[in-house]
N, C-alpha and C positions, 0 to 999 in steps of 0.2 A: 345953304347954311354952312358955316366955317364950322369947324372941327373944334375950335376953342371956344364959340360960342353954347355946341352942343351939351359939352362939358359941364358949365354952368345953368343951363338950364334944367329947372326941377322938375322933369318929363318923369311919367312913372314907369319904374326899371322892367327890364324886360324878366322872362323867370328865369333864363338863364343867370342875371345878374341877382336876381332873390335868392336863389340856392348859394351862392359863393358865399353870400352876405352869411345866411343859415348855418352854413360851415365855420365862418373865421369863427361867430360869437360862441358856437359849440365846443372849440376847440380853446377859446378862452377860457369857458367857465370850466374846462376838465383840466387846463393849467393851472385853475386857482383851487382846486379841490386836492389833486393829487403831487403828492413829492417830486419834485426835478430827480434827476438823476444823481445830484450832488446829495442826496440823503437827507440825512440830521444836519447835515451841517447849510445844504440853504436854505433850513427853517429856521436855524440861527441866526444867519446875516441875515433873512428877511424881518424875523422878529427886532435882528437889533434897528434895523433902517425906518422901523417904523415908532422909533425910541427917539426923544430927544437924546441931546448931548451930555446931559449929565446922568440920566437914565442907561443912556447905552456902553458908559466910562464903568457904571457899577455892573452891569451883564458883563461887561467884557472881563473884569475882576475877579466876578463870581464862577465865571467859566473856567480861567485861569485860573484859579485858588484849585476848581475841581480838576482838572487834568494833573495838578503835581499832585495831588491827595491820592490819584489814581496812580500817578508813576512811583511814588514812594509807598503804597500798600504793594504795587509787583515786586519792586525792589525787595521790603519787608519780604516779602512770601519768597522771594529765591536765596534771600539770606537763610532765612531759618531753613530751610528745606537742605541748604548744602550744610546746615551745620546737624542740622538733622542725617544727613547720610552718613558723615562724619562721625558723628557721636551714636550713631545706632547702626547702622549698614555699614560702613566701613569696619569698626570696632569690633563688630559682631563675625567679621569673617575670619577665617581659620586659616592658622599660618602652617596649623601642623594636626595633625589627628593619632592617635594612639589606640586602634582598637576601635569603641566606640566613643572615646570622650576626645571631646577636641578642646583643642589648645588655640583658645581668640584675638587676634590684634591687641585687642587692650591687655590680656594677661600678658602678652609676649613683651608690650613697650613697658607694662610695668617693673615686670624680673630685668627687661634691658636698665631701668631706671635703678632698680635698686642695686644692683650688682653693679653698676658705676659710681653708686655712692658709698657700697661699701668696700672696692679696690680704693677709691679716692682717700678711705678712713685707716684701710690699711698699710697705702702709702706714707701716710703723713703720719699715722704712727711712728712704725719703722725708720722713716727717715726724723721723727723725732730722736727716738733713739741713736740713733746713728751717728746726729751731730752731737750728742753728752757724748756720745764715747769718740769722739775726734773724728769720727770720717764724713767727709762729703756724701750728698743725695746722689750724687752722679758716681758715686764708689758702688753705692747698694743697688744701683739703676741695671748695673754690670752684672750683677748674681741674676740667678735665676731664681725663686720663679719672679722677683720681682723685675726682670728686664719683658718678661712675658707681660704682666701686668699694665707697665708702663705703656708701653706701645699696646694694648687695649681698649687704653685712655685718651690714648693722645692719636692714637691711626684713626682717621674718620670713615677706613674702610668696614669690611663685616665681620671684621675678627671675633669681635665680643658677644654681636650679635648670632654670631653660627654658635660657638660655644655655648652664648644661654637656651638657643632652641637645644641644641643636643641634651642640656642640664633635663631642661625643662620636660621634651620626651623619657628621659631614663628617669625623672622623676614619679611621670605616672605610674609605669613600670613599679619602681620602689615602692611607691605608697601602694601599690597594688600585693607584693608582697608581703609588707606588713602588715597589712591587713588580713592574708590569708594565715598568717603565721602569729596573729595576737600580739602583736610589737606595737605599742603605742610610746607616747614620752609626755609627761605632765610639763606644767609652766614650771617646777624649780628646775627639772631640766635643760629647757629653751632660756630661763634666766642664768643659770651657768655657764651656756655654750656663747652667751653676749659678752658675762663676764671675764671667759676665757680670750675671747676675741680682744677686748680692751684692756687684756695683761689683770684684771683683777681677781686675785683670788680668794676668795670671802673665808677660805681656810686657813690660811697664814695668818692666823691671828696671835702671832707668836714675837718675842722682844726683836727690836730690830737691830740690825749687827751695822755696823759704822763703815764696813767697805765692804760689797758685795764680789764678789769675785766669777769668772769665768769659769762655767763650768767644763772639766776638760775630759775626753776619751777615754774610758775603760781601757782601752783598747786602740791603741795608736798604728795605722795603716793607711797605705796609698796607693794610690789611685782606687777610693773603692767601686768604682765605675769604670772599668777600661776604657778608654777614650784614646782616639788620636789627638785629644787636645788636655790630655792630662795634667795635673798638677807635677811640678817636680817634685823629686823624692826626699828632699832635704823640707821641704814645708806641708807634713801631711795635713790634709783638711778632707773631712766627709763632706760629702757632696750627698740631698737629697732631691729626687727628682719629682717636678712638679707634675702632678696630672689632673686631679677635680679637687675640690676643699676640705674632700675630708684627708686627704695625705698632711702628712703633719708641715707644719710652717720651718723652713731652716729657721736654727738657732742662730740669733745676730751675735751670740757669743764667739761661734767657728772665725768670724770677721776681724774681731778685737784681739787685739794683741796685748794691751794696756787699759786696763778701767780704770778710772781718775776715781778718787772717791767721793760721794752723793752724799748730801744731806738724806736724814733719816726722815720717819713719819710716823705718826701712829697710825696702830690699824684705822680709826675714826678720821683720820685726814685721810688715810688711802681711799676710804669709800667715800667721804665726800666729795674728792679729786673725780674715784669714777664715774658718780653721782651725774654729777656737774659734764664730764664729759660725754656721758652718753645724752644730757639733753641738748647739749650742742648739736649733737650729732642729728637730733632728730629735728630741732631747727634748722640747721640749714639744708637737711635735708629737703623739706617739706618746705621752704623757701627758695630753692638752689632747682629741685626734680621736680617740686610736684608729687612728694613720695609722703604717702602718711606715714602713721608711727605702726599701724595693724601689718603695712607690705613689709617694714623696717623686721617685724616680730614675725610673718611667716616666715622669711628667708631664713632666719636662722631657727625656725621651728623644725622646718626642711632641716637643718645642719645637724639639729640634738636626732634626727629622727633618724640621718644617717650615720650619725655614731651608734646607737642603737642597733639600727642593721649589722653593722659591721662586727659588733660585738657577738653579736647574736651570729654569724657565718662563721668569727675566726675564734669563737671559743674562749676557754682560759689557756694561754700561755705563758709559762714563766720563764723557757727556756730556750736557748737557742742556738744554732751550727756559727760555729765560729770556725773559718780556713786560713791554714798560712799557706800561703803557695805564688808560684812565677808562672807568668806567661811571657810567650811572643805572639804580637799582632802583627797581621799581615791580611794585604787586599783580596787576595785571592787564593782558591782552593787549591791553584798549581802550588805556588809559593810555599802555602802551608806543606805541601808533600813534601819539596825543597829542602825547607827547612826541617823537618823531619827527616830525611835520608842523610842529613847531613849530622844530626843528633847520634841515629843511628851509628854513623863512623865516625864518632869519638868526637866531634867538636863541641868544644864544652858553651853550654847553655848559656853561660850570661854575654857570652861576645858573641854571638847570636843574637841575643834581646838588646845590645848593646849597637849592632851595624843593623840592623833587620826592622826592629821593630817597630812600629805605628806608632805603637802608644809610649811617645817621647820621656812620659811623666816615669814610669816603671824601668822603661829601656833604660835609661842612664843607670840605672840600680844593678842591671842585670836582670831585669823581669821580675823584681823581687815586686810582692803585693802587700808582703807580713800579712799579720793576723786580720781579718775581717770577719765582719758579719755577712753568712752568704746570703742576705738578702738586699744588702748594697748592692748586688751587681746585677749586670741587667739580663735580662731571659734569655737562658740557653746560656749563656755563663752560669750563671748559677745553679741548675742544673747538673753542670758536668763537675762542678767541686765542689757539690753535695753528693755526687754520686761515685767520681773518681776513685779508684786504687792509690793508696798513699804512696809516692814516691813513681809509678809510672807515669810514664810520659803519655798523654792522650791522644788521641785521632785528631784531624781539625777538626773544632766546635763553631759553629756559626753563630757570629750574634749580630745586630743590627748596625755595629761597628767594624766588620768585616772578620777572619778566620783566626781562631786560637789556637798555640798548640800550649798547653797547660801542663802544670808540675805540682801538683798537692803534696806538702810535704808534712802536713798534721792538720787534723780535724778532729773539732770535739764540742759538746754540749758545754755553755757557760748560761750561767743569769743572765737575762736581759736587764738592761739599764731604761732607764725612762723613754728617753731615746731611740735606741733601738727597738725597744717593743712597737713605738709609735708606728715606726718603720717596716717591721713585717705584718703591721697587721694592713695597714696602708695597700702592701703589695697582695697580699692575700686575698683582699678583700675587691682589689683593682681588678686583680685577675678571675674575681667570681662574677663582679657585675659584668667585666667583657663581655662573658659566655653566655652570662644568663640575659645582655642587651640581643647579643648576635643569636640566640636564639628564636628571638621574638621580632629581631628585625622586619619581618615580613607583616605584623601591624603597625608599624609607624611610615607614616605616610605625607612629606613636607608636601605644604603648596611649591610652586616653583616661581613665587612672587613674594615670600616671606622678606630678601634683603630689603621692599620696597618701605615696609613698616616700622624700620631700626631706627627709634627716637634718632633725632640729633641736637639735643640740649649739649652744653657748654661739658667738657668732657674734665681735666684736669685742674686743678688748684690746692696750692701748698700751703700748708697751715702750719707754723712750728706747733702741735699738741705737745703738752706737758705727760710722762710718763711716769712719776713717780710713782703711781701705785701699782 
């Protein structure tokens, strides 16, 4: 019998060929019971293939509808979560600590926000002013502190930012003392210390004069800062030196040579004028930073609250050392000897300060200073002609402009003027918080990631502001 005929003949199978048979259907019906390997997903395409065509177009739909539903709910949850880190765990980290209270990302970007809206306010004032009385914004740009300022605004490096952390730690500091020392300041004071800011003085309530005039020196002297880069001696002008906001502001008077004359105002237009400009101020603040009107009102809470201090450490003063006296400046301590040995054998003082001297402004004079206020001048100068014998010649004096040899040739108590008072109380008060920061240095405690948190919103723009009140 052929081999092909066997084939088709229905002869009954051997048990060998029973058992395979027994096998394949076993192994079928645990394919149709249990999942392939391919999961969920070839119970899909088997569901869809046993679908007609217009059935298995709407599964395929409804699948597709659920997979974006799913990828936009992940999406959703990694949005929220990073704005979530941002606005609670970033915000919440500490750029700086003081002791036990720490100082948070958001406080830090908010004093960086406000302190760039209110440079940008004291800009635009100032060079308000500036332009009534004839000089260019680029004239005032060149003073100090306003060339400090400027480039505060406009450097996108961490200038302003390291300054307000420093504010910010010697603040706790501050409010810490006042605290221990009963120093508070109510709202007419924090409303003063604004109205001082925006030139209004709600006490001038008095007839107004037809041309205001430039107020000028009690007491006319130069160079009151020894400097190598002095004024000359034919055009005195006081110089004050910037260091935190509560030193007093240069007078844009010292600037002006000529005031044109200004239309007048009553006192009712002066407050509506400031009125009107402080809500400016707090619009586009709060459109421009991001800054409310409460951050606007602690910063200068903080302001009245270090006037306050200040008052409270430098006392009542009415009076103050006034020096007439010369110096020669010179780099070095050899030099100073020099110049001194050569005093000694009779060469007379001012052609000495006249070929010698550093400081250009006085040298051409003959080292002459005339009268000052000894708190124009900078530390260890002022010292030695508060302290000097009238008429000897001093040892070298050191100051941060290199060696002095100094000549007092009268000293004496005078009134302070508005001005000057401003001025030592400024220095007085600078040189209390130094000692009392540096003695506490050892709790303030920076991250060393704080530059990484320095807002960088839109830094400078110039508004001509109206100043007449």
């Amino acid at each position: 019998m052929s081999s092909n005929k066997r084939r088709t003949t229905a002869l009954p199978k051997t048990g060998r060929e029973r058992a395979r048979q027994a096998e394949l259907e076993a192994q079928k019906n645990k394919d149709s019971e249990t999942p392939s390997a391919g999961g969920g997903l070839d119970l899909i395409q088997n569901y869809i293939k046993n679908l007609d065509v217009q059935e298995r177009e709407k599964a395929i739909q409804t699948w597709l509808l659920r997979i974006v539903a799913v990828i936009g709910i992940v999406i959703a949850i990694l949005i929220v979560g990073a704005l979530l880190w941002e606005s609670v765990v970033v915000q919440n980290r500490s750029v700086a600590q003081v002791g036990t209270e720490r100082i948070t990302v958001a406080q830090f970007q908010e004093r960086v926000r406000v302190e760039r809206a209110v440079l940008n306010q004291r800009l635009n004032l100032d060079f308000g002013r500036a332009i009534r009385f004839g000089l260019e914004p680029e004239q005032l740009v060149q003073q100090e502190p306003y060339s400090t300022w400027f480039t505060e605004l406009t450097d996108q490096s961490d200038l302003l930012g390291n300054r307000v952390l420093d504010e910010m730690t010697e603040e706790v500091l501050i409010r810490a003392y006042a605290q221990e020392n009963g120093i508070t300041v109510d709202q007419d004071a924090v409303d003063r210390t604004m109205e001082a800011f925006f030139l209004f003085n709600r006490d001038a309530n008095l007839p107004p004069t037809e041309t205001a005039v430039p107020t000028e020196t009690a007491t006319p002297y130069v160079s009151p800062t020894p400097s190598p880069t002095a004024l000359p001696t034919s055009t005195p002008e006081p110089t004050v030196e910037a260091t935190l906001e509560f030193t007093a502001t240069p007078d844009l008077n010292a600037l002006i040579t000529a005031l044109p004359p200004t239309p007048t105002q009553t006192f009712e237009e002066k407050q509506t004028s400031y009125t009107d400009t402080l809500e400016t101020f707090y619009s586009n603040s709060k459109s421009e930073g991001q800054i409310s009107e409460a951050a606007i009102r602690r910063d200068f809470e903080y302001d009245a609250l270090l006037t306050a201090v200040q008052d409270h450490i430098v006392g009542e003063r009415e009076t103050g050392t006034y020096v007439n006296a010369r110096h020669i400046l010179v780099e070095t301590k050899e030099e100073a000897d020099r110049v001194i040995a050569a005093l000694e054998a009779g060469e007379p003082f001012a052609e000495l300060a006249r070929a010698l001297s550093t400081d250009t402004g006085s040298g051409a004079g003959g080292g002459e200073l005339d009268w000052a206020l000894s708190y124009n001048y900078v530390d260890g100068f002022r010292q030695a002609v508060e302290t000097a014998e009238i008429g000897v010649i001093t040892d070298p004096v050191q100051s941060e402009f290199g060696f002095h040899i100094i000549q007092v040739r009268a000293r004496e108590e005078r009134p302070l003027s508005a001005q000057d008072l401003e001025r030592v109380k400024s220095v007085i008060f600078q040189e209390w918080l130094d000692a009392y920061v540096a003695e506490r240095s050892e709790q303030v405690v920076r991250s060393d990631s704080w530059f990484n948190h320095v807002p960088t919103e839109p830094v400078f723009s110039y508004r001509p502001i109206s100043v007449d009140f």
